[in-house]
C-alpha positions in Angstrom: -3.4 25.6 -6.0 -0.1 26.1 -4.5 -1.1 25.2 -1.2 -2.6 21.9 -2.2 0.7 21.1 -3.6 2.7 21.8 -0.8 -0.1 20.0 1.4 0.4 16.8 -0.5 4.3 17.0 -0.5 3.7 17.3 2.8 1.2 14.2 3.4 3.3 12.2 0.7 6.4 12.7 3.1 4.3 11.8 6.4 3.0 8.3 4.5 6.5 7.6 3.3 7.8 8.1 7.0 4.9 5.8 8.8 5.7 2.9 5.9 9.5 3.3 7.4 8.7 3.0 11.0 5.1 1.0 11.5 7.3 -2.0 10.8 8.7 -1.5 13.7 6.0 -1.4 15.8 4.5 -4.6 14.2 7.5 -6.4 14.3 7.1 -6.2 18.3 4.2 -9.1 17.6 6.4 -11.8 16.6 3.5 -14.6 15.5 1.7 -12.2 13.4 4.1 -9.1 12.9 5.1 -9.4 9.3 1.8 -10.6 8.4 0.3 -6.8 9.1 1.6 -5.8 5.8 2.5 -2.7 7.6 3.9 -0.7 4.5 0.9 -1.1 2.7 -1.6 0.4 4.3 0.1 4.2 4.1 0.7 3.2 0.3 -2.8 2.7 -0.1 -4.0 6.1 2.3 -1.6 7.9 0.1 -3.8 7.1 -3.2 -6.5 8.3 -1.2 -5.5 11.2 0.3 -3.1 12.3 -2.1 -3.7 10.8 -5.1 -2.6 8.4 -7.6 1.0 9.9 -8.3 1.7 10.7 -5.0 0.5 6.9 -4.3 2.5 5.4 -7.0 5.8 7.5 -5.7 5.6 6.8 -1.9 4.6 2.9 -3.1 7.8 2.7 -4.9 10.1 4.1 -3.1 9.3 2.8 0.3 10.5 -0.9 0.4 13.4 0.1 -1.2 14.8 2.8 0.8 13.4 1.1 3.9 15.8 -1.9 2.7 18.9 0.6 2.2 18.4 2.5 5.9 17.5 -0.7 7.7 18.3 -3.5 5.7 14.7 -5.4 5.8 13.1 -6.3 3.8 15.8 -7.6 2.4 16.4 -5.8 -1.5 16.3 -8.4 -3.7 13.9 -9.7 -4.4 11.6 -8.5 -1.6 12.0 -5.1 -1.4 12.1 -4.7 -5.2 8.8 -6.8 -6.1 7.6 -4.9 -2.6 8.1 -1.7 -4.5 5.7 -2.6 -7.5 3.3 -4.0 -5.4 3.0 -0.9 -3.5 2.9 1.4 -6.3 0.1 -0.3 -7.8 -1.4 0.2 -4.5 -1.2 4.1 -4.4 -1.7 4.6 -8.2 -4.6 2.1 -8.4 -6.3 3.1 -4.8 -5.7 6.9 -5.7 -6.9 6.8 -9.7 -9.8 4.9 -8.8 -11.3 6.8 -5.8 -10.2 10.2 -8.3 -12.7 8.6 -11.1 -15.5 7.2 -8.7 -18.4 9.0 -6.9 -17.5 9.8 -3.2 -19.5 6.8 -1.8 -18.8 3.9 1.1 -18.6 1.5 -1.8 -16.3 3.6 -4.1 -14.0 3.3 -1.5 -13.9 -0.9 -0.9 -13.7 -0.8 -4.6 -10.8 1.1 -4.7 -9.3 -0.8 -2.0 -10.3 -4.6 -3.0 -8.9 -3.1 -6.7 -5.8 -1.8 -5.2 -5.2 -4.9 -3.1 -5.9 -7.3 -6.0 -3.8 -5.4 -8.8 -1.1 -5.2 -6.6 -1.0 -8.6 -5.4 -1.0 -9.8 -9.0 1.8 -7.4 -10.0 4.3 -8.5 -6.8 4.0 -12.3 -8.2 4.2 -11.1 -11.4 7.5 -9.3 -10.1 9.1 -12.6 -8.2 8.1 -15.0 -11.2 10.1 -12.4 -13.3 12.7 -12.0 -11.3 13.1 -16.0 -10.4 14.0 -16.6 -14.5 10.5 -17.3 -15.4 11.4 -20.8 -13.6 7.4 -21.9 -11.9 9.3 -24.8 -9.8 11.4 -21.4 -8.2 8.0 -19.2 -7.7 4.9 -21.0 -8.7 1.3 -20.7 -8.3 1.4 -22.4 -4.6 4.5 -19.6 -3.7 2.0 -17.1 -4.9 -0.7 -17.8 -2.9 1.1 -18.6 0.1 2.9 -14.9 0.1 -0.3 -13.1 -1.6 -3.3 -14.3 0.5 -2.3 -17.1 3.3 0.2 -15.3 4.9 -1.3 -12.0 4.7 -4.7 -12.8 5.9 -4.3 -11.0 9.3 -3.2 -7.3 6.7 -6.0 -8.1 4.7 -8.3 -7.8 7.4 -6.6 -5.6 8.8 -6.5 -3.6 5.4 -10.1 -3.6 4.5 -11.4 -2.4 7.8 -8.5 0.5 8.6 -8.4 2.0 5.7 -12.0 2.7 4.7 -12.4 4.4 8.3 -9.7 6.1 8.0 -10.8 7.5 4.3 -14.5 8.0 5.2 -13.6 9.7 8.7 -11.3 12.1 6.5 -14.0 12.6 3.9 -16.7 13.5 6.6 -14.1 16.4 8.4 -13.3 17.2 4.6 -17.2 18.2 4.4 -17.8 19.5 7.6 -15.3 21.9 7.0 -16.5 23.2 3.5 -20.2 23.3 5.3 -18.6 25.5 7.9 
């Protein structure tokens, strides 16, 4: 028990430290860059591999302190609505792969679920925190920052992250067999 614990401090740390830097290494592509949605995807592997508190911590904390060490994206409002989009990422990823059977589609479920809830809650977040005001962040704001600009992470999302689960899963059982 102990070691799982320490193991998942451990893997909770590593995620935290790839959603610092893989900006970075996106950013290098200027035209689509920012459109990676680099900080989500260890958000999301962390509510896999971790699970869904683990998830919701790393997905909170990482726009944030990401804004305060290297001031992008900038805090407020992006790297505050950031932060509950990604924790709804690693709680809902995490909770639901926890609860489902260990199949291929439990997985995209998890992952579409994840995606969708925490798409929903980061517009939520800006309509809030633009004074409730729908001619300051409206439904065509929405959709351009949830889904039209982040077409390219999407992808990118829904066919990293389920080989990247499954590929842990099969070494997972390949070393119980052993």
């Amino acid at each position: 028990m102990k070691k799982t614990k320490v193991n998942r401090i451990v893997q909770a740390g590593l995620f935290l430290a790839l959603a610092l830097v893989l900006p970075f290494l996106t950013g290098q592509i200027p035209e689509i860059g920012a459109m990676l949605c680099p900080m989500h995807i260890p958000a999301l592997l962390c509510g896999f591999f971790c699970g869904w508190p683990w998830g919701l911590a790393v997905g909170a904390v990482a726009p944030v302190l990401r804004s305060v060490l290297f001031g992008m994206p900038p805090m407020f409002p992006a790297a505050v609505s950031m932060s509950f989009e990604l924790a709804a990422y690693g709680a809902v990823s995490g909770l639901l792969y926890e609860k489902m059977p260990r199949r291929k589609s439990s997985v995209y479920i998890a992952l579409i679920a994840a995606m969708v809830a925490g798409r929903l809650l980061w517009g939520t977040a800006r309509f809030v925190f633009s004074g409730l005001d729908a001619s300051a962040f409206g439904l065509s704001a929405f959709w351009a920052g949830a889904v039209t600009s982040a077409i390219p992470g999407i992808v990118l999302q829904l066919v990293l992250v389920p080989v990247l689960v499954m590929a842990l899963e099969r070494h997972k059982t390949a070393k119980v067999m052993k």
